[in-house]
N, C-alpha and C positions, 0 to 999 in steps of 0.2 A: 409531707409534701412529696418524700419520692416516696412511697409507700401509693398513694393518692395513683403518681403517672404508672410506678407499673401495673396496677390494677386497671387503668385504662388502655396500656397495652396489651393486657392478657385477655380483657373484653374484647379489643379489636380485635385480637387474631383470635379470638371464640369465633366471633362473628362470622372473620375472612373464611374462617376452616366450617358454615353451617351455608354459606353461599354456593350453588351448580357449578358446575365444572367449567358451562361455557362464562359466567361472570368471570369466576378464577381467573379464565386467562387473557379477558376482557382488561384485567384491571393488572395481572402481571404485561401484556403485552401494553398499556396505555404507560406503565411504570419505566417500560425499556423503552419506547419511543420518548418519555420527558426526558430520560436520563441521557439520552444518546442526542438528541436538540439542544441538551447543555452544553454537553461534552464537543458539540460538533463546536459550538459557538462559539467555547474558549480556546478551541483549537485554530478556528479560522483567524482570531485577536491576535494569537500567535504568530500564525504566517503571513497576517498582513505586518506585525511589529517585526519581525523579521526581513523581510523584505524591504519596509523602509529602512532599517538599519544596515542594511548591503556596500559597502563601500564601493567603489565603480573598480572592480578588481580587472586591470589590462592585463589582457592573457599575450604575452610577443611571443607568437609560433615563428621558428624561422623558415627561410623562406627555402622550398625545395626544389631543385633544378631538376627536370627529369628530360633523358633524351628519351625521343619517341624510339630511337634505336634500340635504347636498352631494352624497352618494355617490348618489342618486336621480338628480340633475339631470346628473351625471356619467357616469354608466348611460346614460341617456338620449340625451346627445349623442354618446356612442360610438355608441350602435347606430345613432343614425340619419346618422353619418357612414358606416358600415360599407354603410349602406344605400346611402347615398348612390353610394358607390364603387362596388357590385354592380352598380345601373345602369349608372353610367360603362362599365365591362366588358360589360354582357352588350351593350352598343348600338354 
């Protein structure tokens, strides 16, 4: 009996290896597209099982107090460091 399949294996691929180039890749590129509608399919099973099993994870960010001052005087000193550097470089 295995004697029997791999003699039916070696007649296929006799066969695959006496077929034109453009079959060849007719029937390798028809091979990757099954393979890959598999693989997609079991992959999608996965992200939707995952997804439902997501627990409601509460993220508590605290909460941040910002003076519009700080962020003024900080604007500020950036730029006039940036300025400052400009100089340094163009001199």
């Amino acid at each position: 009996m295995f004697k029997d399949f791999k003699l039916k294996i070696k007649n296929y691929v006799t066969k695959l290896q006496s077929l034109s180039e453009n079959k060849k890749k007719i029937i390798l590129w028809a091979t990757v597209v099954f393979l890959g509608l598999i693989m997609g399919y079991f992959w999608v099973k996965s992200v939707i099982y995952k997804l439902n099993n997501l627990e409601n994870i509460d993220l508590e960010f605290p909460e941040l107090e910002i003076n519009n001052n700080d962020i003024k005087t900080n604007l500020l000193e950036n730029s006039q460091n940036q300025n400052i550097e400009n100089i340094n470089i163009t001199e």
